[in-house]
One Martini backbone bead per residue (centre of mass of N, CA, C, O) as a GRO file, in nm:
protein
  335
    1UNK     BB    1   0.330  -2.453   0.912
    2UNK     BB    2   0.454  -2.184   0.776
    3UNK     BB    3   0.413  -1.863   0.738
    4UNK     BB    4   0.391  -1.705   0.371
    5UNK     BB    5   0.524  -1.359   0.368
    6UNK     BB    6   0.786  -1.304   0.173
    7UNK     BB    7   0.910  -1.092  -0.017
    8UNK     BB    8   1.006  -1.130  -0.304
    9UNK     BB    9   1.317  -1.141  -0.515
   10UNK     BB   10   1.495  -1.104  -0.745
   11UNK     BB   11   1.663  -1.374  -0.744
   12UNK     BB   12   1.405  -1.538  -0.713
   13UNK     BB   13   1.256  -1.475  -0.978
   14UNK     BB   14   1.535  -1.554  -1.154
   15UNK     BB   15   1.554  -1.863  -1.080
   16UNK     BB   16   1.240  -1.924  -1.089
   17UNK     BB   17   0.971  -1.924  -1.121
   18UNK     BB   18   0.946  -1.621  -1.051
   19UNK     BB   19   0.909  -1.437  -1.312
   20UNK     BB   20   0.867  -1.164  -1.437
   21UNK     BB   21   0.629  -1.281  -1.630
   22UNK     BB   22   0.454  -1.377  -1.372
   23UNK     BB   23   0.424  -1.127  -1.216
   24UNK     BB   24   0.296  -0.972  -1.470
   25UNK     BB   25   0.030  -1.153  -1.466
   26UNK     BB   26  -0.078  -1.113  -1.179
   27UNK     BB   27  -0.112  -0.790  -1.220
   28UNK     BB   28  -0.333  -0.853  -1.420
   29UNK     BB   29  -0.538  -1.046  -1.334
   30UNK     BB   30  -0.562  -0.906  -1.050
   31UNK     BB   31  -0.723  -0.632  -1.250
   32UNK     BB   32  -0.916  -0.848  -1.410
   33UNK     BB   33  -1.111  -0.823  -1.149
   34UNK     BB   34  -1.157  -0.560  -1.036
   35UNK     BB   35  -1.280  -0.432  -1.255
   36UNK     BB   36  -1.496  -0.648  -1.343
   37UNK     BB   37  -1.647  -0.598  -1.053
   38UNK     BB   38  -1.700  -0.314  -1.072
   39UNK     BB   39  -1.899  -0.323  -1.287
   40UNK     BB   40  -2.093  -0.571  -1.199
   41UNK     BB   41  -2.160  -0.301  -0.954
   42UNK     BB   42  -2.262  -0.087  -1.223
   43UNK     BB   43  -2.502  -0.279  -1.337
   44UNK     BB   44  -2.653  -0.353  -1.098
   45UNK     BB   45  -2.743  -0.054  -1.034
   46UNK     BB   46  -2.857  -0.056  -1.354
   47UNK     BB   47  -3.040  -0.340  -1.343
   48UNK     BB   48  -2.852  -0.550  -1.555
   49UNK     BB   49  -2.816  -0.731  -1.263
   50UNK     BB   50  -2.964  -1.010  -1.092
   51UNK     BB   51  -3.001  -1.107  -0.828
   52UNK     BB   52  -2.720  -1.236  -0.711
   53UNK     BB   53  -2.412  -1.032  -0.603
   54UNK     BB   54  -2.039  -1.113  -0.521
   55UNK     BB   55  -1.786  -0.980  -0.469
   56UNK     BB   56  -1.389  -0.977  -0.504
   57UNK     BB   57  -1.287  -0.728  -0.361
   58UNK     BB   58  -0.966  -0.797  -0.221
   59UNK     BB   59  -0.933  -1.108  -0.324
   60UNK     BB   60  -0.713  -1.178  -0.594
   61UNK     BB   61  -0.467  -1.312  -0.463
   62UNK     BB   62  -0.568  -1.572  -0.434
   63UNK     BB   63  -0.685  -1.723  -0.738
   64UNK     BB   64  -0.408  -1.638  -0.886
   65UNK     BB   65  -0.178  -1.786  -0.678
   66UNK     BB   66  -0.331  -2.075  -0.732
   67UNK     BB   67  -0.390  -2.075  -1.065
   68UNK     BB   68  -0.050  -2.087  -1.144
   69UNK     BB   69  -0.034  -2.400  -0.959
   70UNK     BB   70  -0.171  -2.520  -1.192
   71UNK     BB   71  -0.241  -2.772  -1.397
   72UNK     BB   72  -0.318  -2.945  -1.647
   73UNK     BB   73  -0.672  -3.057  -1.562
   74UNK     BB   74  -0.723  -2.930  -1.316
   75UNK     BB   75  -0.931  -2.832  -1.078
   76UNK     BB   76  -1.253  -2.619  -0.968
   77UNK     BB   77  -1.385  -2.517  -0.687
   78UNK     BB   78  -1.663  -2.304  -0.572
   79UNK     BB   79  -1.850  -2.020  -0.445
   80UNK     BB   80  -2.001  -1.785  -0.523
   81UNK     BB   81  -1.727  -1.566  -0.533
   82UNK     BB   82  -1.659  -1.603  -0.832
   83UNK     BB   83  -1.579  -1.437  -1.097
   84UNK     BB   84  -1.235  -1.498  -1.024
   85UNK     BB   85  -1.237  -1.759  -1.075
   86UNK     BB   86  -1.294  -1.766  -1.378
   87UNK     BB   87  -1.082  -1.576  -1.486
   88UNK     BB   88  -0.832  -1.738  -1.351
   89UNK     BB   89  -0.917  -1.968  -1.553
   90UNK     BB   90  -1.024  -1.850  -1.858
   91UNK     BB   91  -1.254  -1.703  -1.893
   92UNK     BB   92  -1.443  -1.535  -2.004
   93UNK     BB   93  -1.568  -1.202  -2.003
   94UNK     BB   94  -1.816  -1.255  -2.220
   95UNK     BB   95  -1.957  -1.443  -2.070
   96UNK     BB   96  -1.968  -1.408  -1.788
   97UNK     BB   97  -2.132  -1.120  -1.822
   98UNK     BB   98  -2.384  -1.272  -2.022
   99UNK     BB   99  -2.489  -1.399  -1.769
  100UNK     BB  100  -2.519  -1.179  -1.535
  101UNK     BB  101  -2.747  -1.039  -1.757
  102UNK     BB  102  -2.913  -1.327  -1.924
  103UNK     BB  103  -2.771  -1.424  -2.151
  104UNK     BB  104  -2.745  -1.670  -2.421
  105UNK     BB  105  -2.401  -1.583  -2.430
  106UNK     BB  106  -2.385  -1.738  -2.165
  107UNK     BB  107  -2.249  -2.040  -1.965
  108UNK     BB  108  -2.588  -2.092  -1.887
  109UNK     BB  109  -2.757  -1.945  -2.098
  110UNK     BB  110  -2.871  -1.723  -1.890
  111UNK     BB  111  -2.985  -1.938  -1.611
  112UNK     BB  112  -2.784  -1.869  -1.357
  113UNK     BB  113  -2.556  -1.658  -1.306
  114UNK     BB  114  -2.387  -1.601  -1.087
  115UNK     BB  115  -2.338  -1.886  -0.906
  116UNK     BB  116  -2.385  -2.021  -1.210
  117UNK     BB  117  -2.114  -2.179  -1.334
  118UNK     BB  118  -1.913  -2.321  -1.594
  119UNK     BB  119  -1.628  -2.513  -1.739
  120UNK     BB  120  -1.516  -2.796  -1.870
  121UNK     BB  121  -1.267  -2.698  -2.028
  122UNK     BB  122  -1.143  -2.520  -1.758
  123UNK     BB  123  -1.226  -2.674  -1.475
  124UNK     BB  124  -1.490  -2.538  -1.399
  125UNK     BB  125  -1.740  -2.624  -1.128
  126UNK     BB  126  -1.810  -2.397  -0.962
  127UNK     BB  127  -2.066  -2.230  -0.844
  128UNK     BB  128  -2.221  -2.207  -0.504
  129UNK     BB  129  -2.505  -2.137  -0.292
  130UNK     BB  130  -2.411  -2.318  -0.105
  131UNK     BB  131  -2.312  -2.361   0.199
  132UNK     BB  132  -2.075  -2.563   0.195
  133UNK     BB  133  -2.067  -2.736  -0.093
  134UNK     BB  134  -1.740  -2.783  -0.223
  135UNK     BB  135  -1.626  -2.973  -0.042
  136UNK     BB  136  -1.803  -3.240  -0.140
  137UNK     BB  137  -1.764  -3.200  -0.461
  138UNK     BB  138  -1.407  -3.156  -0.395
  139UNK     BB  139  -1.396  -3.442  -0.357
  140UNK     BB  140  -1.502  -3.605  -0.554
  141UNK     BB  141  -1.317  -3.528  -0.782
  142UNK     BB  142  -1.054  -3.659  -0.631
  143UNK     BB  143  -1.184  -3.928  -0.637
  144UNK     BB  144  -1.180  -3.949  -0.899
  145UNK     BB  145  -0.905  -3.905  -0.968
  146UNK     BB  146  -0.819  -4.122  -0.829
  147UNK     BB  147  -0.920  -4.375  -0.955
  148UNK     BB  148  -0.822  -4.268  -1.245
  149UNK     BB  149  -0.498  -4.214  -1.234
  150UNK     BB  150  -0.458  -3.882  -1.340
  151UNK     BB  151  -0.279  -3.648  -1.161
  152UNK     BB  152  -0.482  -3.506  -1.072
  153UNK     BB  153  -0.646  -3.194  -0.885
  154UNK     BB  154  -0.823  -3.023  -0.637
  155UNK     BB  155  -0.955  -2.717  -0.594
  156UNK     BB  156  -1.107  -2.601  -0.298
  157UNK     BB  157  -1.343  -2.355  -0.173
  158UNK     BB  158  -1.415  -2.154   0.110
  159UNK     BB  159  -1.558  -2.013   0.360
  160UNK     BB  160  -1.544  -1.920   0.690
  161UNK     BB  161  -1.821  -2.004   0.727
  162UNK     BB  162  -1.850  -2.227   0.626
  163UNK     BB  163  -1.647  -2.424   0.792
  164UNK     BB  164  -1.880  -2.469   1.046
  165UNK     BB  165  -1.993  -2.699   0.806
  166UNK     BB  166  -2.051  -3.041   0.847
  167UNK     BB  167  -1.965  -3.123   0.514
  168UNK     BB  168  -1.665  -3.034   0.567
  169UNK     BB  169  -1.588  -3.259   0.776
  170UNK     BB  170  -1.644  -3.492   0.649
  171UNK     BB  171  -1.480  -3.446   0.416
  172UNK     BB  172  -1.199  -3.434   0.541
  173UNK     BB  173  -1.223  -3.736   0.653
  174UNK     BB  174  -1.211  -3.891   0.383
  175UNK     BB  175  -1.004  -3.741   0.235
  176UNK     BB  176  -0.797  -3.850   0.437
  177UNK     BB  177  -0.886  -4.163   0.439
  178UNK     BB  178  -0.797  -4.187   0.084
  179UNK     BB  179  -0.605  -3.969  -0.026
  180UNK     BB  180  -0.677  -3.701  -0.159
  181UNK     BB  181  -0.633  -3.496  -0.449
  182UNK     BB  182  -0.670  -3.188  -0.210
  183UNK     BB  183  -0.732  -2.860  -0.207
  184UNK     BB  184  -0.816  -2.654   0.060
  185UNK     BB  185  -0.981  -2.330   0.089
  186UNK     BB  186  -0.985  -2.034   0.283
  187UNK     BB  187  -1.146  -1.787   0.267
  188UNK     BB  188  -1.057  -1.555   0.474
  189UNK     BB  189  -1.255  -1.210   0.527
  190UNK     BB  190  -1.390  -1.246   0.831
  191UNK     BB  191  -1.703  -1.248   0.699
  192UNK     BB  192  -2.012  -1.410   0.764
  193UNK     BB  193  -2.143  -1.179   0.640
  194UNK     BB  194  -2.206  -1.008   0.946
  195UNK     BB  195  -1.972  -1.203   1.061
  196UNK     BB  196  -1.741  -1.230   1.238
  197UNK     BB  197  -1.483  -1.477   1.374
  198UNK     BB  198  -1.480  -1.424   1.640
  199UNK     BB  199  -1.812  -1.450   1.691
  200UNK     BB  200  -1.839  -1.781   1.546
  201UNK     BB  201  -1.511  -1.872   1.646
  202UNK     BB  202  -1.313  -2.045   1.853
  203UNK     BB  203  -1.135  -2.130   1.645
  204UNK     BB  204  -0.956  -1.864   1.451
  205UNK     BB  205  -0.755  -2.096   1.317
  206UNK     BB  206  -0.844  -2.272   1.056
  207UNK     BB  207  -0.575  -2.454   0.955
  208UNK     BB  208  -0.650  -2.651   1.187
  209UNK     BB  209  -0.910  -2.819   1.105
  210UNK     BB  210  -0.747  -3.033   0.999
  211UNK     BB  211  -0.609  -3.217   1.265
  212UNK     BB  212  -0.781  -3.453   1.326
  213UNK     BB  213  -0.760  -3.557   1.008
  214UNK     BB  214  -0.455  -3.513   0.903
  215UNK     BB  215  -0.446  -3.208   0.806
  216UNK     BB  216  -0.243  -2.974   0.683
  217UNK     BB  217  -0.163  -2.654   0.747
  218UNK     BB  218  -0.205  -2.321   0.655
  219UNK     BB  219  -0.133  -1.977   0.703
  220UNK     BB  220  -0.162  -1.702   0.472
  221UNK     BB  221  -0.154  -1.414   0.276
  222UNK     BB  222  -0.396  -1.307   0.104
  223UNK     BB  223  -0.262  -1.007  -0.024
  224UNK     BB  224  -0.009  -1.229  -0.130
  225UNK     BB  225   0.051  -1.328  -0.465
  226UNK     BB  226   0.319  -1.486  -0.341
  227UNK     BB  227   0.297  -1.654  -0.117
  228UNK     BB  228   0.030  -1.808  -0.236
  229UNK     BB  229   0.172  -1.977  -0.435
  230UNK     BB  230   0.393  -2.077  -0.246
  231UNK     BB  231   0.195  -2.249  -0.124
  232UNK     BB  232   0.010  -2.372  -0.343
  233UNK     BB  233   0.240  -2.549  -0.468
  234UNK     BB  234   0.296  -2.729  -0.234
  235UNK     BB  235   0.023  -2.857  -0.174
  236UNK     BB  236  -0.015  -2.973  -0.449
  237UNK     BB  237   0.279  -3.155  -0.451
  238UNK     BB  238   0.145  -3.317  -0.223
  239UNK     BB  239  -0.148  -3.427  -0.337
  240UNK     BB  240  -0.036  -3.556  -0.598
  241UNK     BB  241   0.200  -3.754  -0.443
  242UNK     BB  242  -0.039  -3.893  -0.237
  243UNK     BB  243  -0.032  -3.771   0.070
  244UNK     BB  244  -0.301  -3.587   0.072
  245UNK     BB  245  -0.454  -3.343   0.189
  246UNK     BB  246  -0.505  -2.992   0.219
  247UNK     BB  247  -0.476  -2.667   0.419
  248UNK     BB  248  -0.586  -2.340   0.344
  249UNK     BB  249  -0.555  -2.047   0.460
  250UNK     BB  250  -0.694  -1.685   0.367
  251UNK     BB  251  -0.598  -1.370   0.455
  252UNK     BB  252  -0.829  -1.168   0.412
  253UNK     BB  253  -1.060  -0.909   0.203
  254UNK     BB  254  -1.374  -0.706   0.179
  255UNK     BB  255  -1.498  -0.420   0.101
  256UNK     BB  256  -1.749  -0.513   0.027
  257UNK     BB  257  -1.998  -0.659   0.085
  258UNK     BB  258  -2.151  -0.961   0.055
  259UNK     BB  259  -2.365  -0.763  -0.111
  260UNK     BB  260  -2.550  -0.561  -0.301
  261UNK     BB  261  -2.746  -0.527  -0.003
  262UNK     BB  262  -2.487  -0.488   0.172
  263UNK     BB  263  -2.361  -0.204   0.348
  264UNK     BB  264  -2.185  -0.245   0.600
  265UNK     BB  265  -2.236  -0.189   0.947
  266UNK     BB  266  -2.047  -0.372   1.110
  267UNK     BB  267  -1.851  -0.198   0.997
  268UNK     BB  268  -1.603   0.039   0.901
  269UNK     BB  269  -1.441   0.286   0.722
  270UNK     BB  270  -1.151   0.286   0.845
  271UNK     BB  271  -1.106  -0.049   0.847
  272UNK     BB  272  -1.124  -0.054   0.490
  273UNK     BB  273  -0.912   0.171   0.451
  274UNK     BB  274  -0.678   0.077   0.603
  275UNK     BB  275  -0.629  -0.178   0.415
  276UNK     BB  276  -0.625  -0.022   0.128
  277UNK     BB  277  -0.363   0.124   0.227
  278UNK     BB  278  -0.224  -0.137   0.373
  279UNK     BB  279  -0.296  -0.420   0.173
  280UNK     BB  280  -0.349  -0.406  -0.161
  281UNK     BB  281  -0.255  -0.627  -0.380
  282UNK     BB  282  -0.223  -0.433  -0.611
  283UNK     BB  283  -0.079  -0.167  -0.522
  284UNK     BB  284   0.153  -0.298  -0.390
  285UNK     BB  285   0.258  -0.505  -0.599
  286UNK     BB  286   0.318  -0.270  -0.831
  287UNK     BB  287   0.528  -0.169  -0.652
  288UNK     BB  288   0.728  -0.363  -0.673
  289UNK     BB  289   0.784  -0.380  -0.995
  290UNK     BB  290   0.885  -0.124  -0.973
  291UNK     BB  291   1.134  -0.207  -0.737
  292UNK     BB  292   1.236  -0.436  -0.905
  293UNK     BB  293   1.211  -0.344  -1.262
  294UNK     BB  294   0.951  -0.482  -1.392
  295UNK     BB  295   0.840  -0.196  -1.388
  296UNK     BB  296   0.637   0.052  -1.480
  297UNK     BB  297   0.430   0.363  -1.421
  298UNK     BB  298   0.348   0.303  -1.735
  299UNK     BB  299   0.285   0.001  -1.724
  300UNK     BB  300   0.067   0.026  -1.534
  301UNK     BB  301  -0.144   0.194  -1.727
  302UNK     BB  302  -0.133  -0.042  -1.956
  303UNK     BB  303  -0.275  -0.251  -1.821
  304UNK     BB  304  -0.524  -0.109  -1.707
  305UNK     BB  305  -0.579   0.008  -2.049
  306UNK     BB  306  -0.675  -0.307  -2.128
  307UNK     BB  307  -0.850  -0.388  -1.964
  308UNK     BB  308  -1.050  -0.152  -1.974
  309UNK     BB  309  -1.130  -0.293  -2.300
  310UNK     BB  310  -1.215  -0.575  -2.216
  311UNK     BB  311  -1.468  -0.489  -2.032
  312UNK     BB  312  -1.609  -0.316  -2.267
  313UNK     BB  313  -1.649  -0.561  -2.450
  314UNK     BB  314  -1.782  -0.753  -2.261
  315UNK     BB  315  -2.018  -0.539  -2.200
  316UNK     BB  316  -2.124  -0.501  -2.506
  317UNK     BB  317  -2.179  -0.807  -2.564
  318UNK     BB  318  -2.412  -0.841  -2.332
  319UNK     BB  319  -2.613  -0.585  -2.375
  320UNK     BB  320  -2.623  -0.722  -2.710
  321UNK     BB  321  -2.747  -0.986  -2.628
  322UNK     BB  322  -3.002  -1.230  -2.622
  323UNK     BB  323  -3.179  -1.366  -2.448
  324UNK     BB  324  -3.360  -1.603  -2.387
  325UNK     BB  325  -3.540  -1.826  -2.487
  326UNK     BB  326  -3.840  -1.949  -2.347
  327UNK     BB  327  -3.766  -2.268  -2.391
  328UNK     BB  328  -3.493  -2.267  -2.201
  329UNK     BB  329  -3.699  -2.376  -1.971
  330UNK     BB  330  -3.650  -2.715  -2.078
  331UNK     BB  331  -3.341  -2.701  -2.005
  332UNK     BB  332  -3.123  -2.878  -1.842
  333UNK     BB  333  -3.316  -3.079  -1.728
  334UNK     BB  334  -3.487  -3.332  -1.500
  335UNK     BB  335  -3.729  -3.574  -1.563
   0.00000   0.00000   0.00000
C-alpha cells in the first residue's frame, strides 16, 4: 500500500467524508487530549497520581484519526499509553482523571490505575501494562466478532517495542488464517522505553512485519490525522468486508518519557524540539483549518478554553472524590 500523507484540500473536505465539522471535531479531540496528558503530568508532579503514568502527547492524531473511523459496537483495545485512547471513544474525562488519582468515581472504581481502565459502554477493552498483551487480546476479540457474525472490527494498539513480541507474531497467524477483522495498529513513536527503533529492530519498517502472514500492511504519517483517518478507513472497511486483518504502522512521536519517572536522556532536546516545531499534529492541523477557512485564530483559542474548563472540571470532580472504602479490596476479583 502507497503512503498516505497528503493534506486534505477544500474540495476533498466538502465532498468527501471529511466535512469541516468532522475536521474541526478532530482538532477539539486531539487538544482534549493534549491538555488532559499536560494536567496528569502536573498531577503527577504534585503526588496526587501514583504508580505509573504513561503520557500520550505528540501521538494524538494516531487514536482520533482512527477512532472517527469506526461504527458503532466497533471495539478497542490497546496497550498502557492509553489515557488518549479512552477520550478519543468518548470516555468521561471526569471518570478517567478519577481513576488516575484512585478515587472510587473513577473507571476501575479507584483500583486500576492509569493502565487498567475499560469501558463496557464504548466498547474500550483497557489499557494493558504486559507489552504485547493487546494483539492476543484484540484477536480474540475479532474472533468473537467472527464466530458472532455480527459486523463488527476491533482496532488492536501496541507500539514499535512491542511489535518485536512473539504473541504479536502468533497473533498476527491465526488473524490472517481464520480472517478475522481487525485491524493492528503499531505506533512507532520511535523509543521502546529508551531504545531506538534503529537499536532494537532488524526491518525498521514495521508494516511490512505482517508480510510473512499475508496481512496487507501500510506505514502512514502518525502526526497527520488526516492522512490516519484516511488509511484507517480503508484498512477496518477491509477487515469488516470479510478479507481479514490489516496492519498499519503510524509513525509518530512521544515528546515525554516513556514515563513519567524517565528523564529521556537517550535522545537530545533538540530532536524534541525539531519534532515539536516542524511536525506537531495539533498546531500544524490548526494551521491547515485557518488556511482553508474553516476556522479563525479566535475559533481555535475558544476550543482551547473549552478544553481546559473540562479538564478543570474533571479535575476538580477527581480530587473531590473520596477514596475507594477499604472492601473494595475484596471486590472484583476471582476467588
Amino acid at each position: 500500500m502507497a503512503q498516505a500523507t497528503a493534506p486534505v484540500g477544500r474540495q476533498e473536505a466538502a465532498e468527501g467524508q471529511l466535512t469541516p465539522e468532522l475536521l474541526k471535531k478532530f482538532y477539539h479531540d486531539m487538544l482534549l487530549i493534549r491538555r488532559f496528558e499536560e494536567k496528569a503530568g502536573q498531577l503527577y508532579g504534585m503526588g496526587l497520581i501514583g504508580g505509573f503514568c504513561h503520557l500520550y502527547i505528540g501521538q494524538e492524531a494516531v487514536v482520533v484519526g482512527l477512532q472517527a473511523a469506526l461504527e458503532e459496537g466497533d471495539q478497542v483495545v490497546t496497550a498502557y499509553r492509553d489515557h488518549g485512547h479512552m477520550l478519543a471513544a468518548g470516555m468521561d474525562p471526569k471518570g478517567v482523571m478519577a481513576e488516575l488519582t484512585g478515587r472510587a468515581t473513577g473507571y476501575s472504581k479507584g483500583k486500576g490505575g492509569s493502565m487498567h481502565m475499560f469501558s463496557r459502554e464504548k466498547n474500550f477493552y483497557g489499557g494493558h501494562g504486559i507489552v504485547g498483551a493487546p494483539a492476543p487480546i484484540g484477536t480474540g476479540l475479532a474472533l468473537a466478532d467472527k464466530y458472532s457474525n455480527n459486523g463488527r472490527i476491533c482496532l488492536t494498539y501496541f507500539g514499535d517495542g512491542a511489535a518485536n513480541q512473539g504473541q504479536v507474531a502468533e497473533s498476527f497467524n491465526m488473524a490472517a488464517l481464520w480472517k478475522l477483522p481487525i485491524v493492528y495498529i503499531i505506533e512507532n513513536n520511535q523509543y521502546a522505553m529508551g531504545t531506538s527503533v534503529e537499536r532494537s529492530t532488524a526491518e525498521t519498517h514495521l508494516f511490512k512485519r505482517g508480510a510473512a502472514y499475508n496481512i496487507p500492511g501500510e506505514q502512514v504519517d502518525g502526526m497527520d490525522v488526516v492522512a490516519v483517518h484516511n488509511a484507517g478507513r480503508k484498512a477496518i472497511a477491509s477487515a469488516r468486508s470479510g478479507e481479514g486483518p490489516c496492519l498499519l504502522e503510524a509513525k509518530t512521536y512521544r515528546y515525554r518519557g516513556h514515563s513519567m519517572s524517565d528523564p529521556a536522556k537517550y535522545r537530545t532536546r533538540e530532536e524534541v524540539q525539531h519534532v515539536r516545531e516542524q511536525r506537531d499534529p495539533i498546531d500544524h492541523f490548526g494551521q491547515r483549518l485557518v488556511q482553508m477557512g474553516f476556522a479563525s485564530e479566535d475559533d481555535l483559542k475558544a476550543v482551547d478554553r473549552d478544553v481546559r474548563n473540562v479538564i478543570q472540571h474533571a479535575t476538580e470532580y477527581a480530587t473531590e472524590s473520596p477514596e475507594p472504602a477499604p472492601d473494595e479490596l475484596y471486590t472484583d476479583i476471582l476467588h
